[in-house]
N, CA, C and O atoms as CSV, one atom per row, in Angstrom:
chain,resi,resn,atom,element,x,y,z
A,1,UNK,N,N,-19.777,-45.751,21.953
A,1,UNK,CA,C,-20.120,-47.032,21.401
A,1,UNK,C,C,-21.272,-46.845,20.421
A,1,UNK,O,O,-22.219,-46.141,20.771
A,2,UNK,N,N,-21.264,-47.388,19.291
A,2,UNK,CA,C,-22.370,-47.760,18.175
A,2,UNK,C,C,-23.064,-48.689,18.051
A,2,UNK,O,O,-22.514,-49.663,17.539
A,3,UNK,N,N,-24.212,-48.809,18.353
A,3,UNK,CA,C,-25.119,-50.232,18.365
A,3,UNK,C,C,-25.753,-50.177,17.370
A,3,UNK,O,O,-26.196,-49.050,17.151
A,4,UNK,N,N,-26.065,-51.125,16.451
A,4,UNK,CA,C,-27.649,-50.821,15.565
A,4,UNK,C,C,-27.606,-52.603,14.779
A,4,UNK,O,O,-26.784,-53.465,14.466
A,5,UNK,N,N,-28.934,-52.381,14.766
A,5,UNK,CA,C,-29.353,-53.433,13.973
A,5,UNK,C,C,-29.862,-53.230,12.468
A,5,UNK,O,O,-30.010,-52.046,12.165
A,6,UNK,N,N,-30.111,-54.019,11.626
A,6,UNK,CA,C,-30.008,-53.457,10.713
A,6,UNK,C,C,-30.554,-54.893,9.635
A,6,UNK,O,O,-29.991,-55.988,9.647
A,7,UNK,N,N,-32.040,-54.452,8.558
A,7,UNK,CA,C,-32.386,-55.229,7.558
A,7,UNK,C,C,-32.465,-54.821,6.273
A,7,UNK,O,O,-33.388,-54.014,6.166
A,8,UNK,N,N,-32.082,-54.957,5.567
A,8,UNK,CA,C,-31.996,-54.104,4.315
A,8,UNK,C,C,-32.815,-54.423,3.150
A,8,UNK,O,O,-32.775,-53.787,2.097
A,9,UNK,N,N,-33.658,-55.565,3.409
A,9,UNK,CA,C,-34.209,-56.415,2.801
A,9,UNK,C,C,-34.771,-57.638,3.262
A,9,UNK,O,O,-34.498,-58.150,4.348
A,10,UNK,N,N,-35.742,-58.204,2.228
A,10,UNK,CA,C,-35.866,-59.447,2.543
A,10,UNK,C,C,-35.415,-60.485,2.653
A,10,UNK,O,O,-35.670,-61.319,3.523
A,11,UNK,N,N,-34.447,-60.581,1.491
A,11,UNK,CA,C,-33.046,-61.946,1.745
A,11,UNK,C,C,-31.628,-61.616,2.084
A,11,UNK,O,O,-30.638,-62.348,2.090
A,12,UNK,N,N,-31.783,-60.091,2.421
A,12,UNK,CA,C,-30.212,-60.039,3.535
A,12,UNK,C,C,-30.285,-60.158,4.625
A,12,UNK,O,O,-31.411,-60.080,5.117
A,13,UNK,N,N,-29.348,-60.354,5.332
A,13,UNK,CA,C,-28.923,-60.909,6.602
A,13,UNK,C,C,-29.547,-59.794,7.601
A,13,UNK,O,O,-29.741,-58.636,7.231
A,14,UNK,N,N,-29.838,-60.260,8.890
A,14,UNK,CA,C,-29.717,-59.339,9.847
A,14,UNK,C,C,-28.522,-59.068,10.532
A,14,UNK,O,O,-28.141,-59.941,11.311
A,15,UNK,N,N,-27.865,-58.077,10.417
A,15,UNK,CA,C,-26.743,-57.322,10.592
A,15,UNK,C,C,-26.758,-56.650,12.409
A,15,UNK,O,O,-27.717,-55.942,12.715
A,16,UNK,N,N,-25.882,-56.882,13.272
A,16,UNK,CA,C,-25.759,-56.458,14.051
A,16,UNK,C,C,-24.665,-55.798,14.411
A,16,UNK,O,O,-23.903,-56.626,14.910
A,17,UNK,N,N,-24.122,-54.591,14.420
A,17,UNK,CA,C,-23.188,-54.091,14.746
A,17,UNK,C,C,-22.609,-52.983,16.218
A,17,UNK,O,O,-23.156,-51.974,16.665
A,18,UNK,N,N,-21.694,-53.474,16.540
A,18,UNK,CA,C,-20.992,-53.193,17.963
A,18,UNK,C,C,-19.603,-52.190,17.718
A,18,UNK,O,O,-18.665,-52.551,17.007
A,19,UNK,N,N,-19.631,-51.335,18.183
A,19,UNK,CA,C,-18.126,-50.488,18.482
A,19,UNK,C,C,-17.971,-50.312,19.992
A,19,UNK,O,O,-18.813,-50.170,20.879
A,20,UNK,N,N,-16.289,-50.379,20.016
A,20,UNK,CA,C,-15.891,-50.118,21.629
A,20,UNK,C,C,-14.768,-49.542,21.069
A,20,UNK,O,O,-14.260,-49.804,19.979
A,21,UNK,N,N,-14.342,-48.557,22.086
A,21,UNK,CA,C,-13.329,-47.361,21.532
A,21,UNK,C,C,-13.591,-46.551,20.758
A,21,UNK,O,O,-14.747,-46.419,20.357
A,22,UNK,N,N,-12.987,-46.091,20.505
A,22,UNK,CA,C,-13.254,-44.835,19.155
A,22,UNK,C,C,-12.680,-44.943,18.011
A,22,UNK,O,O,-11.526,-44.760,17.622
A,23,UNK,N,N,-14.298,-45.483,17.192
A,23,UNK,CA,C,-13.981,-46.080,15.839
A,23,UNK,C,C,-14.479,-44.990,14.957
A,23,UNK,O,O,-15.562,-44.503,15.281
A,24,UNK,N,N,-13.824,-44.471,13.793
A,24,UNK,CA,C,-14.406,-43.816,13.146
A,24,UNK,C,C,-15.669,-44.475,12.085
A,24,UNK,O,O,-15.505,-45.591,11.592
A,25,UNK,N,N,-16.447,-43.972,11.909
A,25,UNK,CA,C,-17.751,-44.275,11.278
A,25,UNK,C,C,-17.583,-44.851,9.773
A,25,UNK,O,O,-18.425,-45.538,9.193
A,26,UNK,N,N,-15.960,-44.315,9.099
A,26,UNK,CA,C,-15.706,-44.788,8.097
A,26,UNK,C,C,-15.213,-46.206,8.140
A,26,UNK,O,O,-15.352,-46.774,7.057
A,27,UNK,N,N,-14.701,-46.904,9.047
A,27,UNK,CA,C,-14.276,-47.786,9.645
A,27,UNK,C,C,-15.574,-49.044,9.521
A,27,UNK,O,O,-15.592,-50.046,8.807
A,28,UNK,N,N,-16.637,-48.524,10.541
A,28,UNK,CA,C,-17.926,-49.358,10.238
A,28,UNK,C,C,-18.541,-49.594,8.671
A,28,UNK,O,O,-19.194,-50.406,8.015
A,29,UNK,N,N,-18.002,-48.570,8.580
A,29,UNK,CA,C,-18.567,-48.687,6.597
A,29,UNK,C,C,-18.052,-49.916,5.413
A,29,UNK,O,O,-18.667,-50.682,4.672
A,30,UNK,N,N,-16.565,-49.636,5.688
A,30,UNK,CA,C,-15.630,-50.034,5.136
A,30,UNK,C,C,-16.228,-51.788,5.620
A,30,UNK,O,O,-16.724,-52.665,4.912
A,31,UNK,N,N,-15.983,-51.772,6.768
A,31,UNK,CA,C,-16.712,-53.489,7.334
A,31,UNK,C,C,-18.087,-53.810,6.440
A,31,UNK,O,O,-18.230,-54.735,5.639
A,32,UNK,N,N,-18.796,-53.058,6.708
A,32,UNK,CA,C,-19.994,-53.574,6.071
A,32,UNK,C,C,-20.087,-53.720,4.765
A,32,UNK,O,O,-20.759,-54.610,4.245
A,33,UNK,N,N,-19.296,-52.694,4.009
A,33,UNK,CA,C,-18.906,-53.096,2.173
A,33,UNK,C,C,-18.306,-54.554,2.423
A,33,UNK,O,O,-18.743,-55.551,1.848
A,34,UNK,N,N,-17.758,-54.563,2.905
A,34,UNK,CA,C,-16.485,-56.269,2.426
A,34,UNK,C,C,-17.615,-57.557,3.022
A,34,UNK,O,O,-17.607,-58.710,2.592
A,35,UNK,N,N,-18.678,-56.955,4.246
A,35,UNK,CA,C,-19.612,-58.317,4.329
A,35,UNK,C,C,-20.738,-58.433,3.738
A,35,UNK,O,O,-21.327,-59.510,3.840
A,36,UNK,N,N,-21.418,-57.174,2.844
A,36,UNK,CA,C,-22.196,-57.342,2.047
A,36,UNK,C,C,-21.612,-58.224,0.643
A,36,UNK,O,O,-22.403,-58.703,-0.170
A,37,UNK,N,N,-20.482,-58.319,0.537
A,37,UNK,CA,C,-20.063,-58.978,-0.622
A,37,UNK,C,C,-20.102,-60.493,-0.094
A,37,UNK,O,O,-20.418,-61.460,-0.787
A,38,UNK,N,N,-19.685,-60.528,1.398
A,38,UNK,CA,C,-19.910,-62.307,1.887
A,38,UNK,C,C,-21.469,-62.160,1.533
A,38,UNK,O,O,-21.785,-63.057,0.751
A,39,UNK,N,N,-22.263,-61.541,1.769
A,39,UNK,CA,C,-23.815,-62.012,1.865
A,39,UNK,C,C,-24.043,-62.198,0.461
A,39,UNK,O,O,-24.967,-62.993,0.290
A,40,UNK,N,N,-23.481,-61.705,-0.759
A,40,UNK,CA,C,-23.759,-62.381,-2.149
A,40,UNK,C,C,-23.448,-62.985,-2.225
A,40,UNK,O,O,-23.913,-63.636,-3.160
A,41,UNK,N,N,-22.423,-63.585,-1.536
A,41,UNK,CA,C,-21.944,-64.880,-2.121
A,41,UNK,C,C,-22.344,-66.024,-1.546
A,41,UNK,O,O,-22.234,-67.116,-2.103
A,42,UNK,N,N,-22.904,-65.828,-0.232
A,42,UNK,CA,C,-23.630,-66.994,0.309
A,42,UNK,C,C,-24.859,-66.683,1.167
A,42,UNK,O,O,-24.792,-65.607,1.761
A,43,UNK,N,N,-26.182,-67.550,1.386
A,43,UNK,CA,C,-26.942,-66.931,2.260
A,43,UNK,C,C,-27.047,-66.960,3.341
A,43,UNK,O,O,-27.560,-67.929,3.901
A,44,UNK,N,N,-26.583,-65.879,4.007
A,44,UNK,CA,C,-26.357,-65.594,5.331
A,44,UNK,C,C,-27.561,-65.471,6.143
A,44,UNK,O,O,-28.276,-64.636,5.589
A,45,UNK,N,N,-28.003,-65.824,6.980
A,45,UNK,CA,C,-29.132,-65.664,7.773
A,45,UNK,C,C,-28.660,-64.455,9.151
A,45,UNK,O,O,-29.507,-63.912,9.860
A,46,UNK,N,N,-27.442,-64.274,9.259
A,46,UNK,CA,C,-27.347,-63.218,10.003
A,46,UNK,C,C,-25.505,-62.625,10.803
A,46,UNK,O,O,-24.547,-63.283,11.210
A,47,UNK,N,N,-25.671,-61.676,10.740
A,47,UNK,CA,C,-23.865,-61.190,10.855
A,47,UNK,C,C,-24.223,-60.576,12.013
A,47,UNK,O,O,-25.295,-60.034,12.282
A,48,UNK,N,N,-22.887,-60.748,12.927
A,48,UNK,CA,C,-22.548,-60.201,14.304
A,48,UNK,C,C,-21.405,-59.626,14.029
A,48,UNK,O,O,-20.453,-60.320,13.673
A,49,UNK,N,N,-21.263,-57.767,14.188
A,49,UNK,CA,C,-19.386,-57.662,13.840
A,49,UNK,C,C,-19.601,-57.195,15.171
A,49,UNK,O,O,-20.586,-56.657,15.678
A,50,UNK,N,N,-18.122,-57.609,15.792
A,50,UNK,CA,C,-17.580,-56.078,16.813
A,50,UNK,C,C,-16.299,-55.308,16.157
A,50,UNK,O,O,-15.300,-55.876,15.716
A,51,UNK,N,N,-16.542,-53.823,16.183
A,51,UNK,CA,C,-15.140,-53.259,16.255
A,51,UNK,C,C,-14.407,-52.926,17.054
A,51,UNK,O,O,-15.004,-52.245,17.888
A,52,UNK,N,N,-13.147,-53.061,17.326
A,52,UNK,CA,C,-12.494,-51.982,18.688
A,52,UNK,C,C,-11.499,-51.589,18.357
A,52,UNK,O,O,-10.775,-52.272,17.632
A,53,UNK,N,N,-11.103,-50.217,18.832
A,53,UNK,CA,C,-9.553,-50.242,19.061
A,53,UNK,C,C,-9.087,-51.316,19.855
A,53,UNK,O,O,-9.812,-52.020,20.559
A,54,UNK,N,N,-7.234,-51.487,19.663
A,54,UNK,CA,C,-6.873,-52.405,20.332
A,54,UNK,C,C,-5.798,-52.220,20.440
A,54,UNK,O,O,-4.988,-52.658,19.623
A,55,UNK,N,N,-5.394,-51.374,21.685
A,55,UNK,CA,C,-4.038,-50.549,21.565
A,55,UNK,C,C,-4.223,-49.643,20.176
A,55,UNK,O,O,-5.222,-49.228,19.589
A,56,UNK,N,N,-3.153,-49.560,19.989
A,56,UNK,CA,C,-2.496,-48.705,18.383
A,56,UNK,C,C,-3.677,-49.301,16.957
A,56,UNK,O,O,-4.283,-48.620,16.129
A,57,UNK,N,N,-3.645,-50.581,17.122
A,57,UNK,CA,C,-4.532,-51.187,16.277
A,57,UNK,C,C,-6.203,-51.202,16.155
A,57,UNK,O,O,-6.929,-50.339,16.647
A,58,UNK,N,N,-6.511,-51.992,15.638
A,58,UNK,CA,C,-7.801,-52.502,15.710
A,58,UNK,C,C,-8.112,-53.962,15.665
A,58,UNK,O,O,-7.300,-54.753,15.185
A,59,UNK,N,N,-9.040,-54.270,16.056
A,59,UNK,CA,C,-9.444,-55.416,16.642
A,59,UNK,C,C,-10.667,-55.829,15.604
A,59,UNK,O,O,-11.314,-54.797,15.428
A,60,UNK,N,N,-11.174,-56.778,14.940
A,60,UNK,CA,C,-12.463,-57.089,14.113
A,60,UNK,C,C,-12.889,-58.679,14.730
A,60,UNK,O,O,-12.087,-59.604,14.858
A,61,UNK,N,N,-14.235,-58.721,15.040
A,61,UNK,CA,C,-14.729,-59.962,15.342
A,61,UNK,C,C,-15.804,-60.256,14.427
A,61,UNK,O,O,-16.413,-59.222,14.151
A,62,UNK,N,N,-16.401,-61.580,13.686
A,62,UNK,CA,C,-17.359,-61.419,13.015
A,62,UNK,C,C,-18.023,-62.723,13.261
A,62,UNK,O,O,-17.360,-63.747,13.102
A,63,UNK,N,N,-19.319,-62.794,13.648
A,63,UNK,CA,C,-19.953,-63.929,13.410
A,63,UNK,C,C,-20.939,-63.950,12.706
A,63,UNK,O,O,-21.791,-63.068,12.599
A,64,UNK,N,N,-20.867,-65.364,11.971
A,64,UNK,CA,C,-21.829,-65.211,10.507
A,64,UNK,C,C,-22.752,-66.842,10.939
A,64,UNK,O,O,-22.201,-67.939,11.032
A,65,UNK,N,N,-24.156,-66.581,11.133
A,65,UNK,CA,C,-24.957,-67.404,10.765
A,65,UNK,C,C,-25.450,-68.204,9.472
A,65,UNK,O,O,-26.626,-68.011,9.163
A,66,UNK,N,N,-24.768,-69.003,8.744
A,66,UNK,CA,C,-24.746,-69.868,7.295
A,66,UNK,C,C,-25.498,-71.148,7.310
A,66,UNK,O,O,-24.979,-72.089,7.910
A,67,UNK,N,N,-26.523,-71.298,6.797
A,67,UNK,CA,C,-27.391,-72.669,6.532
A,67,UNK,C,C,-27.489,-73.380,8.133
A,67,UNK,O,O,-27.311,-74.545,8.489
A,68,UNK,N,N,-27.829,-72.223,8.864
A,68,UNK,CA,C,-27.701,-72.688,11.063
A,68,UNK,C,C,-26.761,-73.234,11.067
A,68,UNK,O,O,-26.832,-74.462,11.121
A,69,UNK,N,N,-25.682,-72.704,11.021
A,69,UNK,CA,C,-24.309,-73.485,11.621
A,69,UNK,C,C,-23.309,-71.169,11.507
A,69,UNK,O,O,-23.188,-70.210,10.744
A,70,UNK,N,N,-22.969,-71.630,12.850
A,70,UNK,CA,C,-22.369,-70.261,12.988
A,70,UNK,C,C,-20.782,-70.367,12.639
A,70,UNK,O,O,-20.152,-71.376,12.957
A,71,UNK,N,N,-20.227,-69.374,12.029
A,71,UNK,CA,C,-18.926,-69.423,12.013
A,71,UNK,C,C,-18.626,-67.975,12.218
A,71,UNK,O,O,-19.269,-66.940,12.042
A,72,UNK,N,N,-17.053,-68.346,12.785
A,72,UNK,CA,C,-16.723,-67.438,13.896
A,72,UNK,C,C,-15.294,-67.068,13.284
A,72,UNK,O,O,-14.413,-67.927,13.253
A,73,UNK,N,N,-15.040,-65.565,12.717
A,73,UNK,CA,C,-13.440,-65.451,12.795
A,73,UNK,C,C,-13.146,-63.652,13.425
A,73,UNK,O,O,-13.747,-62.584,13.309
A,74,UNK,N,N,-11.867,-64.131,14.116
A,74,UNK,CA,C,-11.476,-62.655,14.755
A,74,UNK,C,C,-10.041,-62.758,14.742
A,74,UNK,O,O,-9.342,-63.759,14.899
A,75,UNK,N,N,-9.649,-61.324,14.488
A,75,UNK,CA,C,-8.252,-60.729,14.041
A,75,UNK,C,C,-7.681,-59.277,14.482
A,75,UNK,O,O,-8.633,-58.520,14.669
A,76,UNK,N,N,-7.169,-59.018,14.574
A,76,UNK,CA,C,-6.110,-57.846,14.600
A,76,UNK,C,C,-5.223,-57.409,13.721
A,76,UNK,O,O,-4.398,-58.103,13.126
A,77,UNK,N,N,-5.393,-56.181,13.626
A,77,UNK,CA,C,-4.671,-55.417,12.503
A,77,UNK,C,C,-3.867,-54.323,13.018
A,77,UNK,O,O,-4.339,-53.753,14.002
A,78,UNK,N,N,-2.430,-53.782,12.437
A,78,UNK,CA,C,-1.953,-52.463,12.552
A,78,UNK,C,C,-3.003,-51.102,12.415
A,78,UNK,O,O,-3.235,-50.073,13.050
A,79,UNK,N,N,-3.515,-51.832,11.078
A,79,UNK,CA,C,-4.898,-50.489,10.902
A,79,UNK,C,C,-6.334,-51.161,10.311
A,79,UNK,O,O,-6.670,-52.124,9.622
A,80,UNK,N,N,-6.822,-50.285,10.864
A,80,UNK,CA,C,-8.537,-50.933,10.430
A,80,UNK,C,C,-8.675,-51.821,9.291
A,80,UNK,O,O,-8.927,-53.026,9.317
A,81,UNK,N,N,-8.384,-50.719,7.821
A,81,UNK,CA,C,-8.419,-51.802,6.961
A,81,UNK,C,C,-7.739,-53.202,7.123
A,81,UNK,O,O,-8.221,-54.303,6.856
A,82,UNK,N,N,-6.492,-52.893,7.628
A,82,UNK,CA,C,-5.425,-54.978,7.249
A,82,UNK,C,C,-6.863,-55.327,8.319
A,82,UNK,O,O,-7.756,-56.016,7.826
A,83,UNK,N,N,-6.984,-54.940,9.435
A,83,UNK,CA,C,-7.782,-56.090,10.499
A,83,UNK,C,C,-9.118,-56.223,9.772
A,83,UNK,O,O,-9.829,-57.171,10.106
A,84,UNK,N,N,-9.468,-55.549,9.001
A,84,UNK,CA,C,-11.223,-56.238,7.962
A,84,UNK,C,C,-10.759,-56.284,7.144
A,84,UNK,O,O,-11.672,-55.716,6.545
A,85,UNK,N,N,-9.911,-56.495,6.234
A,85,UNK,CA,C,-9.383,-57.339,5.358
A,85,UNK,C,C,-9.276,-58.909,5.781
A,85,UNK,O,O,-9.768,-59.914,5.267
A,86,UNK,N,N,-8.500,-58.738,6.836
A,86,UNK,CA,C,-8.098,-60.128,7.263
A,86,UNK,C,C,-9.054,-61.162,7.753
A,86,UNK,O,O,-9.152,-62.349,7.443
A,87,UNK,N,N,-9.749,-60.419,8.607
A,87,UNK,CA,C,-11.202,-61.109,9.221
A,87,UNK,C,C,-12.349,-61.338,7.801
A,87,UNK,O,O,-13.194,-62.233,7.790
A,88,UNK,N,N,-12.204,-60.586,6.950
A,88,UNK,CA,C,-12.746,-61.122,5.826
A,88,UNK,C,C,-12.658,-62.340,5.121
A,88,UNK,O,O,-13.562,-63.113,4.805
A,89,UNK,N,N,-11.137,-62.420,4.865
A,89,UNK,CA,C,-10.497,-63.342,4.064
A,89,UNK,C,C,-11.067,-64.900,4.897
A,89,UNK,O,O,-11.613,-65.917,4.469
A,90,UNK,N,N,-10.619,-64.457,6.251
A,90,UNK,CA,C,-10.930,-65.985,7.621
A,90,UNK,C,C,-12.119,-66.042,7.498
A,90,UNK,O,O,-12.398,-67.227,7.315
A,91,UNK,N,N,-13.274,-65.250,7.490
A,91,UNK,CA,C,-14.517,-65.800,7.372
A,91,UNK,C,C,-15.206,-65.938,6.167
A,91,UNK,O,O,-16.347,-66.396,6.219
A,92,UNK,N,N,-14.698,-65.610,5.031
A,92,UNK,CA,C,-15.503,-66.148,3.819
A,92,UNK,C,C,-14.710,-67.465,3.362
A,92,UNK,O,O,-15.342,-68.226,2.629
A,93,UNK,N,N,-13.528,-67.786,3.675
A,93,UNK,CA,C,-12.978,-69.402,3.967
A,93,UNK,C,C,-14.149,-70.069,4.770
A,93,UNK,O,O,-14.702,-71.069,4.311
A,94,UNK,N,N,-14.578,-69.448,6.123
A,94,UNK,CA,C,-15.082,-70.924,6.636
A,94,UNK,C,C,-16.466,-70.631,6.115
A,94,UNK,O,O,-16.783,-71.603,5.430
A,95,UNK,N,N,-17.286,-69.878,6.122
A,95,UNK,CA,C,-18.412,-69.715,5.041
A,95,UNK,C,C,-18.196,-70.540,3.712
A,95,UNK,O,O,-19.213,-71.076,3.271
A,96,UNK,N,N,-17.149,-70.703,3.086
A,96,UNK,CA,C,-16.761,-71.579,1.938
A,96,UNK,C,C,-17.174,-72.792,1.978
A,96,UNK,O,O,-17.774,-73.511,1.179
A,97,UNK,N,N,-16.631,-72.967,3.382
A,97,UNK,CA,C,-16.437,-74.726,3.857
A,97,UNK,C,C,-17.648,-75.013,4.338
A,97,UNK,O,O,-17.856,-76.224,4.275
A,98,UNK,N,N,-18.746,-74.259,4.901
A,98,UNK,CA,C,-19.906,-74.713,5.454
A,98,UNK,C,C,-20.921,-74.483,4.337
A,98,UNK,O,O,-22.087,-74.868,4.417
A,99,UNK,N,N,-20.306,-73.700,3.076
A,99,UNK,CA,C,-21.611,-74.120,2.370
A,99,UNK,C,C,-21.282,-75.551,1.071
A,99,UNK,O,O,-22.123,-76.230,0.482
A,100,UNK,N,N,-20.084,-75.597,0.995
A,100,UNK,CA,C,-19.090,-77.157,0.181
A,100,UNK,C,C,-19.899,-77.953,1.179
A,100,UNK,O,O,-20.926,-78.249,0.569
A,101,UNK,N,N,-19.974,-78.528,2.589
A,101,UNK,CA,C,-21.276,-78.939,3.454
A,101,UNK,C,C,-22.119,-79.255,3.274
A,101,UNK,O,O,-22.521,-80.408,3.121
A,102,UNK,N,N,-22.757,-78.061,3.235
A,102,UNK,CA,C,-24.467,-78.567,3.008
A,102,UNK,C,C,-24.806,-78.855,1.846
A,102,UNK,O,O,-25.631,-79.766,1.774
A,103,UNK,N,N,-24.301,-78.187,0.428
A,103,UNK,CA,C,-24.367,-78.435,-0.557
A,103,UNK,C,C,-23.782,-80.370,-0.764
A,103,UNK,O,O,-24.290,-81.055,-1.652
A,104,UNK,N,N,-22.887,-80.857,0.038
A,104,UNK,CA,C,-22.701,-81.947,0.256
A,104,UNK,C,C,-23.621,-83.037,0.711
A,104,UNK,O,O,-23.340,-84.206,0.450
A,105,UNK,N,N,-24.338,-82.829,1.152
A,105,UNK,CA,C,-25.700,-83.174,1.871
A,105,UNK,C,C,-27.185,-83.912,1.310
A,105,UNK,O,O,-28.106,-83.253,0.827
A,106,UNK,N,N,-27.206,-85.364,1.478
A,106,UNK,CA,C,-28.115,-85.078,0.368
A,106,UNK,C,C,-29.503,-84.401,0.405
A,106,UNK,O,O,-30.110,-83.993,-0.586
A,107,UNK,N,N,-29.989,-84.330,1.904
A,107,UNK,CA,C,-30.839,-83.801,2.057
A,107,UNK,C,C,-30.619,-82.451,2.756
A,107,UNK,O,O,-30.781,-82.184,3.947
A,108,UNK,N,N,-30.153,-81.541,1.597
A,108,UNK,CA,C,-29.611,-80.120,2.491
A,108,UNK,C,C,-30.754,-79.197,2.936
A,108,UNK,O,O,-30.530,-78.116,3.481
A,109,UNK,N,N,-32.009,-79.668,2.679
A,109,UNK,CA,C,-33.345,-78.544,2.483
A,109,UNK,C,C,-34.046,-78.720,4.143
A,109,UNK,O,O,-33.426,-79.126,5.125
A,110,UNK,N,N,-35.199,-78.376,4.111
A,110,UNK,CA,C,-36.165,-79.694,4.896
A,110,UNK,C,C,-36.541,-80.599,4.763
A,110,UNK,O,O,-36.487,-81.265,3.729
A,111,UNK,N,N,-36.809,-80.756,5.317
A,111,UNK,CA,C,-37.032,-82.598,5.056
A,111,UNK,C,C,-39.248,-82.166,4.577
A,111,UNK,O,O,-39.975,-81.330,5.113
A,112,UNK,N,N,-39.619,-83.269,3.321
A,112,UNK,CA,C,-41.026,-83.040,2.949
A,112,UNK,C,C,-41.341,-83.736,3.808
A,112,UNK,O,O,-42.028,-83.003,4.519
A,113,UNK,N,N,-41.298,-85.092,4.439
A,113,UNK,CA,C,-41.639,-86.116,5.045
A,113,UNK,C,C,-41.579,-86.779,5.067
A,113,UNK,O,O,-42.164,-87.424,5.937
């Protein structure tokens, strides 16, 4: 299993990452390229992945902390890439929709008083 946490900066996300089974390391990589591209595109306050095998396949879970409201997508794939591909695609949709949201909002900030 692979644990680590991880800040790369001041306005990226805190990154937490999980393996169960035997994931190759290129595998974790490949994940973290496709969610550093969610973190440009919206500001993430913080990512939860798990990887696993899953049977023959793989398994991807991701939770993304967006403007405090968490969104949650998980998938299965024949092979690593389709399953973080796919879990990509599902969570930068609802990342979409929660920042169309707040940006909806009229008071999306803090409040001055």
């Amino acid at each position: 299993m692979i644990q680590g946490t991880t800040a790369t900066g001041q306005d990226q996300p805190v990154v937490h990452v999980t393996t169960r089974g035997r994931v190759d390391p290129v595998v974790v990589g490949y994940a973290l390229d496709q969610l550093r591209c969610l973190a440009a595109e919206h500001p993430l306050d913080s990512l939860r992945v798990e990887v696993a095998r899953d049977g023959h396949g793989m398994r991807v879970e991701v939770t993304a902390v967006l403007a405090g409201r968490a969104v949650r997508a998980a998938t299965a794939g024949c092979t690593p890439r389709a399953a973080i591909d796919r879990v990509y695609d599902e969570i930068t949709g609802q990342a979409q929709l929660v920042a169309r949201w707040v940006r909806s909002r009229p008071h999306s900030g803090h409040d001055s008083g």
